[in-house]
N, C-alpha and C positions, 0 to 999 in steps of 0.2 A: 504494500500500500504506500502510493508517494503522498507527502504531506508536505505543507508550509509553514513555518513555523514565526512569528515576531515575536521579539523579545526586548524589552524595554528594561533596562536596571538602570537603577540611582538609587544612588550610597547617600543616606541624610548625614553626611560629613564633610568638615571643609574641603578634605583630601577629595573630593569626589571623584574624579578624574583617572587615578590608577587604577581602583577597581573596576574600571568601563574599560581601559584601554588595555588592560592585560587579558579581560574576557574577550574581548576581540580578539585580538592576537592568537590566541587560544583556538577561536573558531575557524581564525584562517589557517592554519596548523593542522588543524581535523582533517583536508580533504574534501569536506563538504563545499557543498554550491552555497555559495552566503551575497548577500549583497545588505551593505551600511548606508546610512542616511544620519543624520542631526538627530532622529530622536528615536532611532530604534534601527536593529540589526536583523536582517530576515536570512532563515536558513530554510535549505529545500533538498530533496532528498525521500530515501527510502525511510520509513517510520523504524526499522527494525536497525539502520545504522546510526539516525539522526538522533533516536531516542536516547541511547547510552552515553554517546558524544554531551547531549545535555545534559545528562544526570552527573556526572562526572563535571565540567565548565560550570554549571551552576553550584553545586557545590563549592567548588573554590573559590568563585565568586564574590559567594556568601562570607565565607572564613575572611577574604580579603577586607571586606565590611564591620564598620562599628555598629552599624543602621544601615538598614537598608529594605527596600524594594524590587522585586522584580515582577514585571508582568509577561506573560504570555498567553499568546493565542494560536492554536494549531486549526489549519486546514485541510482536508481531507483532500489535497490534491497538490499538484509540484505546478505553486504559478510561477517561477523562475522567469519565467519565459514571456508575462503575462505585458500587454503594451495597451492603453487605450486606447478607445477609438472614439473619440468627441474633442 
């Protein structure tokens, strides 16, 4: 099953910035199809490779955090690819 996945973190700490920028690094590291923006990092892929990748990366994530949040949202399908049309 291909899925999409957005992930939003932020650290409620001054430092915020390291622990967004090593999670990143981290995801480009994986192999996975990823694509970044300003305010959220999308990954795409098969559920059964993408899955462990995040349980793992968010995890340390977390550790790297005094405070924090992360959000995400998974799709049941690989929009990688996906371009508008309007």
């Amino acid at each position: 099953m291909e899925i999409s996945v957005e992930l939003t973190v932020t650290p409620l700490q001054d430092d915020y910035e390291t622990p967004i920028i090593a999670f990143i690094k981290k995801l480009r590291e994986s192999g996975l199809k990823i694509k970044e923006n300003p305010l959220s990092t999308q990954v795409y892929g098969a559920y059964n490779q993408v899955m462990p990748i995040l349980q793992t990366e968010l995890k340390e994530s977390l550790e790297l955090m005094q405070r924090g949040v992360i959000l995400m949202k998974i799709v049941k399908t690989d929009r990688y690819d996906y371009e508008p049309h309007f």
